[in-house]
N, CA, C and O atoms as a GROMACS GRO file, in nm:
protein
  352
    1UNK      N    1   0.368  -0.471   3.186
    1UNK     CA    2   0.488  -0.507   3.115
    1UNK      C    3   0.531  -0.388   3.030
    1UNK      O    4   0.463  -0.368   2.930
    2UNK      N    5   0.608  -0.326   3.049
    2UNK     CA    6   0.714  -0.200   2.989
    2UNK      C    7   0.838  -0.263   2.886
    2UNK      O    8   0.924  -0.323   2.950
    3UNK      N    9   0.856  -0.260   2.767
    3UNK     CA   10   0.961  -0.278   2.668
    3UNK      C   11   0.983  -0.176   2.635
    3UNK      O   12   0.896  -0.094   2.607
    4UNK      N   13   1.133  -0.152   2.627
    4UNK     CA   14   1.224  -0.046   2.549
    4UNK      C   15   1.302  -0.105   2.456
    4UNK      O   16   1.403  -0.154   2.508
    5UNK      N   17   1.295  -0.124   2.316
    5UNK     CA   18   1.361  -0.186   2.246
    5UNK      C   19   1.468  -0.093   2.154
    5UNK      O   20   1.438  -0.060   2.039
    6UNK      N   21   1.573  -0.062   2.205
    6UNK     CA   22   1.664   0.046   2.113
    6UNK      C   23   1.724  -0.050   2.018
    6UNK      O   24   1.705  -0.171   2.008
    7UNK      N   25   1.812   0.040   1.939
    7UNK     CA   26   1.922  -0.009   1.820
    7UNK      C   27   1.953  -0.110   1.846
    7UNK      O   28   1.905  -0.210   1.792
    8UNK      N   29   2.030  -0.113   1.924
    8UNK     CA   30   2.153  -0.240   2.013
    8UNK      C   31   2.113  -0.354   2.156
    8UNK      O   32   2.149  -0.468   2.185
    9UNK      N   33   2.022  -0.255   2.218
    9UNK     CA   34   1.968  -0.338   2.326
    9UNK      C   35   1.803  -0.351   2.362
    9UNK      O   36   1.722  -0.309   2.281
   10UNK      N   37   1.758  -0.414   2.492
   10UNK     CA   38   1.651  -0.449   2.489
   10UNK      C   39   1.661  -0.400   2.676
   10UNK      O   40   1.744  -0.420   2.765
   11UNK      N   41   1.514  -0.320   2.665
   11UNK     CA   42   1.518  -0.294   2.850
   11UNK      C   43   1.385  -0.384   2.859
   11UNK      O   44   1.328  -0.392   2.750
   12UNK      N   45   1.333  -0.441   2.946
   12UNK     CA   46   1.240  -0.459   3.026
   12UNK      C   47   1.157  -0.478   3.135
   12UNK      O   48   1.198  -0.566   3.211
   13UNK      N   49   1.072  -0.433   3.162
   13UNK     CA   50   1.019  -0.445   3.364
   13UNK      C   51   0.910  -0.491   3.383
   13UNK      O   52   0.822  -0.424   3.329
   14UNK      N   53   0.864  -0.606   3.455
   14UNK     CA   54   0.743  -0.624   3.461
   14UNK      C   55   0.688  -0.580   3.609
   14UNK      O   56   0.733  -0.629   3.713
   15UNK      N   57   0.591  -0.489   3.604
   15UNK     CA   58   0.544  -0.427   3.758
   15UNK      C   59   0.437  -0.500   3.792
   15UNK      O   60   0.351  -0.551   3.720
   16UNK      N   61   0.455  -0.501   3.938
   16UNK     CA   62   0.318  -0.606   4.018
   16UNK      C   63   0.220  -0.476   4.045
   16UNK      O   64   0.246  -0.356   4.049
   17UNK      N   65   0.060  -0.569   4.067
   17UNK     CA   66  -0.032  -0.487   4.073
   17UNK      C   67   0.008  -0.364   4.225
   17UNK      O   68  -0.029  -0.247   4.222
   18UNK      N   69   0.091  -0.428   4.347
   18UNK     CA   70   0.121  -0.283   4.386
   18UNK      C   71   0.229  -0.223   4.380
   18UNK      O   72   0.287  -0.197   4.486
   19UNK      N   73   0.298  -0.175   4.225
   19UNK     CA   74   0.396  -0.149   4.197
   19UNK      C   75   0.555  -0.174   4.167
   19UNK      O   76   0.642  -0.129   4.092
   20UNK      N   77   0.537  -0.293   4.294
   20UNK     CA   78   0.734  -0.371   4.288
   20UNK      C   79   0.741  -0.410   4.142
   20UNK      O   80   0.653  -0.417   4.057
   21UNK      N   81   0.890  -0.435   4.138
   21UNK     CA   82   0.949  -0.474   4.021
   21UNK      C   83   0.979  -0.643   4.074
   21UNK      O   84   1.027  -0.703   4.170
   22UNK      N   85   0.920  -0.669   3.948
   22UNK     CA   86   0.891  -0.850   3.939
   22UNK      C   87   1.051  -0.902   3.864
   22UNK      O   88   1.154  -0.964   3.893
   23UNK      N   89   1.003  -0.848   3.779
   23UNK     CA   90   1.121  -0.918   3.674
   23UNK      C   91   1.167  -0.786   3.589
   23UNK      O   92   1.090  -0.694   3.561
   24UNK      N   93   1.302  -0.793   3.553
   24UNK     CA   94   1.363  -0.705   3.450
   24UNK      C   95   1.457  -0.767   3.382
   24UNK      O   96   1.506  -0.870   3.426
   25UNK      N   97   1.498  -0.710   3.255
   25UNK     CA   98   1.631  -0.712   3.159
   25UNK      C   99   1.727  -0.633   3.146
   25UNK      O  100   1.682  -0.525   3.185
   26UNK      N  101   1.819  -0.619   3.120
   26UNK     CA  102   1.861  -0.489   3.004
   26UNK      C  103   1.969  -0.622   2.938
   26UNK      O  104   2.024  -0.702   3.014
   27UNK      N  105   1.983  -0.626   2.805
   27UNK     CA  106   1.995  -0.746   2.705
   27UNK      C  107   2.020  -0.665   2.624
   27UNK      O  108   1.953  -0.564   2.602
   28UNK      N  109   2.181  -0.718   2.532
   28UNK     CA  110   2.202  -0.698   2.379
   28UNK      C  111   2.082  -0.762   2.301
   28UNK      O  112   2.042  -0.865   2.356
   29UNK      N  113   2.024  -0.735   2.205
   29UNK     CA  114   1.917  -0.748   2.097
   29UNK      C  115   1.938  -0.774   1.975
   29UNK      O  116   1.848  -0.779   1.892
   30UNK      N  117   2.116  -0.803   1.938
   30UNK     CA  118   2.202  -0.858   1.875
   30UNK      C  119   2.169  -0.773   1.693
   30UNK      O  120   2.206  -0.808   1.581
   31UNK      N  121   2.090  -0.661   1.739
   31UNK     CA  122   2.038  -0.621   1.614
   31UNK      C  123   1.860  -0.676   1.538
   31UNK      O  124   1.787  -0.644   1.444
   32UNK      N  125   1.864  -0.763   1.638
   32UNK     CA  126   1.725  -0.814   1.664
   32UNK      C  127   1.666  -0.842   1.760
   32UNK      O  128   1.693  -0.939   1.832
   33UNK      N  129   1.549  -0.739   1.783
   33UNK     CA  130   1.495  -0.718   1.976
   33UNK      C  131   1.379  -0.862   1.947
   33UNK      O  132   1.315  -0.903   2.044
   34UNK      N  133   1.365  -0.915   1.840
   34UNK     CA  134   1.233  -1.036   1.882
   34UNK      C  135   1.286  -1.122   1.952
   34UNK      O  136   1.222  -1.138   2.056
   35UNK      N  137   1.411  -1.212   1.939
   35UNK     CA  138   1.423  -1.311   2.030
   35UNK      C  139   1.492  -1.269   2.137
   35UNK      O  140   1.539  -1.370   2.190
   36UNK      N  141   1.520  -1.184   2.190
   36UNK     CA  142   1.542  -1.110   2.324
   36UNK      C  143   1.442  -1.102   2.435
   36UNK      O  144   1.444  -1.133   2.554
   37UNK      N  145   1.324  -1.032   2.330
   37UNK     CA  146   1.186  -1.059   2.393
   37UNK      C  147   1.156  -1.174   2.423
   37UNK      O  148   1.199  -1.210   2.533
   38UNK      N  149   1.089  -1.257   2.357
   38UNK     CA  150   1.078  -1.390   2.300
   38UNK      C  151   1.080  -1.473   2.450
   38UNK      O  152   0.999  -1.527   2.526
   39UNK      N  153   1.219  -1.448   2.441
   39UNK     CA  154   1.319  -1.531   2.574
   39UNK      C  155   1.235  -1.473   2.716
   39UNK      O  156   1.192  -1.540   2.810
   40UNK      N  157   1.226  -1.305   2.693
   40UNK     CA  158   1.254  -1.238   2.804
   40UNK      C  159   1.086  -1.283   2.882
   40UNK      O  160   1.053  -1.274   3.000
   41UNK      N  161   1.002  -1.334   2.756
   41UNK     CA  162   0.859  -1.367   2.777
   41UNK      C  163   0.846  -1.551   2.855
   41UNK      O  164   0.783  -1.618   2.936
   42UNK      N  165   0.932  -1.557   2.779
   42UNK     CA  166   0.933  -1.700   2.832
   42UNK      C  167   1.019  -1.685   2.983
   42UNK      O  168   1.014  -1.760   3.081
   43UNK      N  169   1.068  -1.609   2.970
   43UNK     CA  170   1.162  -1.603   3.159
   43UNK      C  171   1.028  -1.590   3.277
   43UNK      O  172   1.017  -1.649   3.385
   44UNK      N  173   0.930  -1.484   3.206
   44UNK     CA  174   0.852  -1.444   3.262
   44UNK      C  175   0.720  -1.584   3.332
   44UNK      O  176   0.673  -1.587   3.446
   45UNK      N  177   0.700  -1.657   3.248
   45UNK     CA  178   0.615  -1.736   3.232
   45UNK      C  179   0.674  -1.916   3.282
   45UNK      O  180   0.628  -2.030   3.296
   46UNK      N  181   0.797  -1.844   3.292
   46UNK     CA  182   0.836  -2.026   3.386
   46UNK      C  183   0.832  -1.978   3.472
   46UNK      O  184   0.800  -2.059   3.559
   47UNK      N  185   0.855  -1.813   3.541
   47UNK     CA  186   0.894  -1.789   3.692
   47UNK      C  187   0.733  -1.799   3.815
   47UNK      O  188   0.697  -1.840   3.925
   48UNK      N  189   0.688  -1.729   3.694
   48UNK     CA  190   0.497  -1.696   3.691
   48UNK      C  191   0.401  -1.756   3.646
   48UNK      O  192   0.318  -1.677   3.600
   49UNK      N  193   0.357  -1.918   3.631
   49UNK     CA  194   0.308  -1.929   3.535
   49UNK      C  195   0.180  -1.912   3.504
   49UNK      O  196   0.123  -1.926   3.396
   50UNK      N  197   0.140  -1.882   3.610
   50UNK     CA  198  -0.033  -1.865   3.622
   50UNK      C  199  -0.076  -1.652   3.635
   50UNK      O  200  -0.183  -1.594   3.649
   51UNK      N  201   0.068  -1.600   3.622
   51UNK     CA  202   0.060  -1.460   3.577
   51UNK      C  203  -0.066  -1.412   3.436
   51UNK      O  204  -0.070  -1.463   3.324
   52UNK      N  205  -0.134  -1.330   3.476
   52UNK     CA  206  -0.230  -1.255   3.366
   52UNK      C  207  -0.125  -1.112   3.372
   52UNK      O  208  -0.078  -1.066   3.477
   53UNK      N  209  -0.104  -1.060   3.246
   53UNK     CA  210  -0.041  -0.946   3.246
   53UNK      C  211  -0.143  -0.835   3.190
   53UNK      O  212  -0.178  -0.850   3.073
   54UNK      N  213  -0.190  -0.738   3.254
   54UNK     CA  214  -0.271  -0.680   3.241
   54UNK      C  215  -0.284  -0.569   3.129
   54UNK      O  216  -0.389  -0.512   3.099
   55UNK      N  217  -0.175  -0.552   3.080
   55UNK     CA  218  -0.125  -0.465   3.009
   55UNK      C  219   0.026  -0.452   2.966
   55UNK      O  220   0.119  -0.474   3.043
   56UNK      N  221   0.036  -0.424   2.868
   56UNK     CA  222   0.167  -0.411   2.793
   56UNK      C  223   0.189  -0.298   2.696
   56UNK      O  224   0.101  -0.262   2.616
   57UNK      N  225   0.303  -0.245   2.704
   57UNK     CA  226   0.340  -0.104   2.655
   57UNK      C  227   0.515  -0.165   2.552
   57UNK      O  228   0.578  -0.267   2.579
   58UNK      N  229   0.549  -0.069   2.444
   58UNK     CA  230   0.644  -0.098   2.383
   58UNK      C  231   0.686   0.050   2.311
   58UNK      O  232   0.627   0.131   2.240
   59UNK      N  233   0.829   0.037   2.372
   59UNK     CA  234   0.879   0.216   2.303
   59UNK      C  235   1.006   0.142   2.233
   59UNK      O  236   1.026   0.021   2.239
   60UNK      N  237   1.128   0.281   2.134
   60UNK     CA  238   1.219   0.264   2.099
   60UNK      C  239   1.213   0.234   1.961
   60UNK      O  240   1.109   0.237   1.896
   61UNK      N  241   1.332   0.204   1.914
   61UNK     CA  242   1.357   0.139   1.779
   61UNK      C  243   1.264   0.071   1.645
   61UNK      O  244   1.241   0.082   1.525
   62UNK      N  245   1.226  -0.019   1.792
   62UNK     CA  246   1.146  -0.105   1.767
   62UNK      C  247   1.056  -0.158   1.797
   62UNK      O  248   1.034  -0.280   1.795
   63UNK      N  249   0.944  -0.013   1.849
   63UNK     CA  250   0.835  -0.070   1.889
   63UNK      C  251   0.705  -0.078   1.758
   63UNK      O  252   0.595  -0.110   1.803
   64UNK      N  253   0.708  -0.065   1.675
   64UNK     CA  254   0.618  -0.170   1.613
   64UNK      C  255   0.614  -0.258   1.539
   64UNK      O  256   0.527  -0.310   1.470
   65UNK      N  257   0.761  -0.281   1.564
   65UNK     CA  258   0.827  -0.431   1.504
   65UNK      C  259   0.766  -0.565   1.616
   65UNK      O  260   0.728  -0.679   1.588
   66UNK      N  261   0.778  -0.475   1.784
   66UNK     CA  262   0.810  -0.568   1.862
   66UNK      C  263   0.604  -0.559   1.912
   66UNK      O  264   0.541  -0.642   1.978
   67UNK      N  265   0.573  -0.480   1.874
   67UNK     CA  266   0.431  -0.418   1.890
   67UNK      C  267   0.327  -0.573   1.836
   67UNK      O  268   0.251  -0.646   1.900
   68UNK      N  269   0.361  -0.573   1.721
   68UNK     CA  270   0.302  -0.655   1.614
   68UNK      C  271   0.297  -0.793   1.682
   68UNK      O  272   0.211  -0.866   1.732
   69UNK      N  273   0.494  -0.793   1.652
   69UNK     CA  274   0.534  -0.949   1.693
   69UNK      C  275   0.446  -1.010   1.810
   69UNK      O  276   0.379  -1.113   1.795
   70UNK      N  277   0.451  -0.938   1.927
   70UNK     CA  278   0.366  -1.014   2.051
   70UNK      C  279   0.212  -0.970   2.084
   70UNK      O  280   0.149  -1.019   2.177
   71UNK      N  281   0.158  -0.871   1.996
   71UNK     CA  282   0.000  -0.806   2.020
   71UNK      C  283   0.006  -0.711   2.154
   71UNK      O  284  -0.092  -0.689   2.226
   72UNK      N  285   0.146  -0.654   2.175
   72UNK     CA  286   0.102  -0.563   2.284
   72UNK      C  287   0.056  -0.467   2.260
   72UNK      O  288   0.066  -0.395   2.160
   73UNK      N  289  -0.019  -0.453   2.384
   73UNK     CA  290  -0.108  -0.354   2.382
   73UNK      C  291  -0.122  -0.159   2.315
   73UNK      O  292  -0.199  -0.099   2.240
   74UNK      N  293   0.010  -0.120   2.402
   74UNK     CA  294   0.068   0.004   2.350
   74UNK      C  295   0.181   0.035   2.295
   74UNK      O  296   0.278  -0.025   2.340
   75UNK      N  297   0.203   0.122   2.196
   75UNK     CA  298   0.323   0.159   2.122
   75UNK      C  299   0.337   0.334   2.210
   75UNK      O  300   0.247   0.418   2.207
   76UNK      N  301   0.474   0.352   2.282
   76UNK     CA  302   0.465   0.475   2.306
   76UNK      C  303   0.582   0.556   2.269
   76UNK      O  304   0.694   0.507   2.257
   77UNK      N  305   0.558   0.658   2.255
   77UNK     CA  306   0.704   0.729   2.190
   77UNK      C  307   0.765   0.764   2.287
   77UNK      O  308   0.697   0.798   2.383
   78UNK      N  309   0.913   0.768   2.301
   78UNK     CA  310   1.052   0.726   2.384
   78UNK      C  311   0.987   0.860   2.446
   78UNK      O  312   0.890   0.852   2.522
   79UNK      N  313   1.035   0.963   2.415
   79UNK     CA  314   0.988   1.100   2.536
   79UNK      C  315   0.907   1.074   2.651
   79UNK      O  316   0.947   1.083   2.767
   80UNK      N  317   0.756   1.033   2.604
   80UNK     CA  318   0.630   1.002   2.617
   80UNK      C  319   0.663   0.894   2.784
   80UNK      O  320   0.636   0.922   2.901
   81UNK      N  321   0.722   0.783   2.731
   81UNK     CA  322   0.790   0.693   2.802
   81UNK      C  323   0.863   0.719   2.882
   81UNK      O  324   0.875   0.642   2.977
   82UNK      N  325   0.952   0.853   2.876
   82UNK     CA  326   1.031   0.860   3.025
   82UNK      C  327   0.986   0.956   3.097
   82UNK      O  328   1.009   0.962   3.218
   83UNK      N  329   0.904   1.055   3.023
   83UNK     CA  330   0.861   1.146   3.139
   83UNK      C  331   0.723   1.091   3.218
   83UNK      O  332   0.673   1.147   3.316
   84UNK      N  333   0.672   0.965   3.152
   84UNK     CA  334   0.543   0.935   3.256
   84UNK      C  335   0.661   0.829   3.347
   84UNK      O  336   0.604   0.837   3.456
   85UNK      N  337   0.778   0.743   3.375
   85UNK     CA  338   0.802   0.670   3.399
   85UNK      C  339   0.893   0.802   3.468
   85UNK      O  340   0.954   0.753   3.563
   86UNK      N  341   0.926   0.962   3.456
   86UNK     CA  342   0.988   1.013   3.560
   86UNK      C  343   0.893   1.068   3.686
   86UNK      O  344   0.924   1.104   3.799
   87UNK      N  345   0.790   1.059   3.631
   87UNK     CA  346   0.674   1.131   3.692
   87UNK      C  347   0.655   1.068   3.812
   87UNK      O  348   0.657   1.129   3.918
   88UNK      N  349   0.630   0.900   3.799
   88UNK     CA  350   0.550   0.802   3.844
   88UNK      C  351   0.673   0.793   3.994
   88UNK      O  352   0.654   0.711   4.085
   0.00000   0.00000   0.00000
């Protein structure tokens, strides 16, 4: 699970163990990325419900606002975040 939580909006992707893209966002955050998330967790968990997420990462604005709020795992800094995600 990958979160980008900027100023204004909210990105998210959840990747399957061989790589596809499961679920995503990109969402206004209305100035507040928790219930964006929140939602975007619960989208995740009616679609999946027996999903284990193995890991979770959080960049942007507001990643240790959004870090805290749900116990994910990593906080990474925005750079950090796009050049392993240009790499990959």
């Amino acid at each position: 699970l990958g979160i980008d939580a900027g100023s204004t909006t909210v990105k998210a992707v959840l990747i399957g163990t061989e790589g596809q893209l499961l679920h995503s966002i990109y969402r206004s955050n209305s100035g507040n990325p928790v219930p964006a998330v929140k939602e975007y967790l619960t989208e995740i968990y009616e679609k999946y419900p027996n999903i284990q997420i193995a890991s979770s990462a959080v960049t942007g604005y507001g990643e240790e606002l959004l870090k805290n709020a749900f116990r994910l795992d990593f906080g990474i800094v925005e750079t950090i975040a796009h050049y392993t995600a240009a790499k990959y």
